[in-house]
N, C-alpha and C positions, 0 to 999 in steps of 0.2 A: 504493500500500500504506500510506502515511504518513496521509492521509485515513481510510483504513480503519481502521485504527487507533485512529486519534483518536476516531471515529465508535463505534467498541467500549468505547470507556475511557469515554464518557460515559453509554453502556447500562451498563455495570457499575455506573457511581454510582446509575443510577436505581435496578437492583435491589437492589443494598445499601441505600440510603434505606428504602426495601420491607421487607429483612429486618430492619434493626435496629429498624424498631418494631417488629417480632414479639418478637426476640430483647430487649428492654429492656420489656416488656411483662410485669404481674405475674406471671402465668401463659401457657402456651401448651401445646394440646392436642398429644402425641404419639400415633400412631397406625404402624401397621407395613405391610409390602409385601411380597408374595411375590418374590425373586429366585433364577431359578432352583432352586436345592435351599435357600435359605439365607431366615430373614427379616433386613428390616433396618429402622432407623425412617424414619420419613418425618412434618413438620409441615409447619405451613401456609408455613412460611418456601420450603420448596422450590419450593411450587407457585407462589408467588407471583414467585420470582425467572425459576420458569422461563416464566413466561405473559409477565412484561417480558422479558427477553432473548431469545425466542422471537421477538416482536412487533418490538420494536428490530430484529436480524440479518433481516428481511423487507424492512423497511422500507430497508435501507442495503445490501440486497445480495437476487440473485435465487438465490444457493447457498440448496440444501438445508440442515435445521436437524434434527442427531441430536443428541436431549438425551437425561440419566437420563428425564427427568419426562415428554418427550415420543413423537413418532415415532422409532424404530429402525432408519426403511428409508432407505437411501441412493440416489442416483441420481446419478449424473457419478462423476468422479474430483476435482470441488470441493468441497467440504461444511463447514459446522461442527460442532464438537465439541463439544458443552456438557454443565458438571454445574454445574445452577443452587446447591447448593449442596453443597460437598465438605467430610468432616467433619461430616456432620450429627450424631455420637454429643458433637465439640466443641461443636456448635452448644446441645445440650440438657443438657450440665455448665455452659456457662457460661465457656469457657477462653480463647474467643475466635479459639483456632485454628481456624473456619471459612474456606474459601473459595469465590467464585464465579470460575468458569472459562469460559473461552472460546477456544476455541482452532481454527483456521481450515488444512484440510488438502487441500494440494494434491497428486495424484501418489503417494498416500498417506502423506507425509510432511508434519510440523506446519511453518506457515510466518508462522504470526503466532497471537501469544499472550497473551493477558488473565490474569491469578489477582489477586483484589481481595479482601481482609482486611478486611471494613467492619471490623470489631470491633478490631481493631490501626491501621484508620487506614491502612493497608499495601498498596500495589499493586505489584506485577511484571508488566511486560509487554516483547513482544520480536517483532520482525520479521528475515525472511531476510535477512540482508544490511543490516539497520539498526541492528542492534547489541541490547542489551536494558538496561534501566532499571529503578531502584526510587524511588519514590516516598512520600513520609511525609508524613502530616498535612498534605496539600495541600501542600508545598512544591515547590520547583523540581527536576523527578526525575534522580536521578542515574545515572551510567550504571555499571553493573558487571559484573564478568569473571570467569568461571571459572576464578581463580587460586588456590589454594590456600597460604596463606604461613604456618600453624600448624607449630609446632617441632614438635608432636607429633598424625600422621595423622586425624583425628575423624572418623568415620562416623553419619551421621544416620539416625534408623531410627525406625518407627512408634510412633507414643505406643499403640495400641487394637490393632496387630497383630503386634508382633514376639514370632516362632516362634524354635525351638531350632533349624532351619532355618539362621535368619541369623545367628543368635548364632554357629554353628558355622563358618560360611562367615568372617567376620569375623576369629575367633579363629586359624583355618587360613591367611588374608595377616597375621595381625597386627597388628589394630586394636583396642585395648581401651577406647578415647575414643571415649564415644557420647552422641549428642546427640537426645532424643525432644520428637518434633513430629506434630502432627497432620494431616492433610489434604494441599493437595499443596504446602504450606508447605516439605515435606521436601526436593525436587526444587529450589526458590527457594534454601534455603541453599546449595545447590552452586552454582547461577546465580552467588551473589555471593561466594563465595569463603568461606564460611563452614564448609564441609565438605569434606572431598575424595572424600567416597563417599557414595553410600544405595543401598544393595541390595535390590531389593524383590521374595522367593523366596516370593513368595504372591499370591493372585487377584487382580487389578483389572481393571476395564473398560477402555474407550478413553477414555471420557471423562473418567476420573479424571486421565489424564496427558497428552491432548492442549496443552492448553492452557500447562501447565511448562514440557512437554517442548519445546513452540518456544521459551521463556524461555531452557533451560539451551544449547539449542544456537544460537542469538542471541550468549549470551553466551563462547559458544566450547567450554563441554561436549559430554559427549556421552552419549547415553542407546541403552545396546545390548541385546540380549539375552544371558544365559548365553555365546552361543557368539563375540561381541563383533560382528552385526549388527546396523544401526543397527535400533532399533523402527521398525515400519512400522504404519501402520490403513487395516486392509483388514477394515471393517463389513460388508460382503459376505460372509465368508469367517467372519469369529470376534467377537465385541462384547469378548471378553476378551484383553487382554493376556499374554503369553509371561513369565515373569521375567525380570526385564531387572536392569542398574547402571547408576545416574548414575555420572561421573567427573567430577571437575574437571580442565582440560584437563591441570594440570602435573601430575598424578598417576599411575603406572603402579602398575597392581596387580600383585604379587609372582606 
């Protein structure tokens, strides 16, 4: 799994290389995508990430490859999980909160995990049982834990999505310290102890949280649904996510 790993963090560099000349490029063409009832944007940065990381996970593995960008169908109980690029709405502000995901599901549950921040420099990644890591500006990556040690509770919530939904849910435990973040940036704060909660009472795919979501439970969190069962991805069955909460481990909600 260590190998594999390693073999995925290098596939991430290549497509981040990829996207940030797009994204550091005077201009770039946005264009949109039908998603079920909804549109959303889509640039060349996506396709481009998703065609290397597509190609890379082939090459270093014979699991099936479900991306946004790509095929949908799944086959085994092995598979990757990829959103070549998550945050594409940060991607075309400029904010930097973009991420590439990668995330590797066995059993239907996530078991190793890529999210790569070309734009911050910033990678998180995370295996079963090997702990999970953050990485800066190329340095030597360090390891971190879903501990929560703020005096006072923070809850992390969507910079582009938060509804009166969550505001309400927040306000009903008791959290008035909130912290917005874009992409699945928001899930990594809890990884590292930066949050003790992100409640997320609205739409996502699988692939927006596959790849965190092994970061945060790596790191000793945990990511449930509403009724406090672990998320599962069963691509067979649903491509959409249930609402679920990150927790960081030391945190009981009220």
């Amino acid at each position: 799994m260590r190998r594999l790993l390693e073999q995925v963090i290098e596939v991430a560099h290549q497509a981040g290389e990829a996207v940030m000349g797009i994204y550091e490029s005077d201009e770039f063409e946005v264009t949109t995508k039908k998603d079920k009832d909804y549109e959303s944007p889509l640039t060349a940065a996506d396709k481009a990430a998703h065609e290397i990381i597509e190609a890379g996970l082939k090459r270093i593995s014979d699991y099936p490859v479900i991306s946004e960008e790509g095929s949908h169908k799944v086959d085994g109980d092995t598979f990757w999980l990829v959103d070549p690029v998550d945050g594409t709405k940060d991607f075309i502000s400029r904010n930097g909160e973009f991420t590439l995901n990668v995330g590797l599901i066995k059993n239907h549950k996530p078991v190793l995990g890529v999210v790569y921040a070309p734009a911050k420099k910033v990678m998180y990644f995370g295996t079963n049982g090997e702990g999970a890591y953050k990485q800066e500006n190329g340095r030597q990556p360090a390891s971190i834990s879903a501990v929560y040690n703020g005096k006072t509770p923070t809850a992390v919530v969507s910079r582009n999505h938060l509804n009166d939904e969550t505001l309400k849910f927040l306000d009903k435990i008791g959290i008035h310290k909130k912290v917005s973040v874009g992409s699945s940036l928001k899930l990594c704060l809890v990884a590292e102890g930066k949050a003790a909660v992100y409640p997320r009472l609205g739409p996502t795919s699988l692939w927006d949280t596959a790849a965190a979501d092994a970061v945060v439970r790596a790191a000793g969190g945990t990511v449930t649904d509403i009724n406090g069962s672990e998320l599962e991805y069963r691509p067979e069955q649903d491509m959409l996510n249930p609402y679920f909460i990150v927790k960081a481990k030391n945190w009981q909600q009220p």
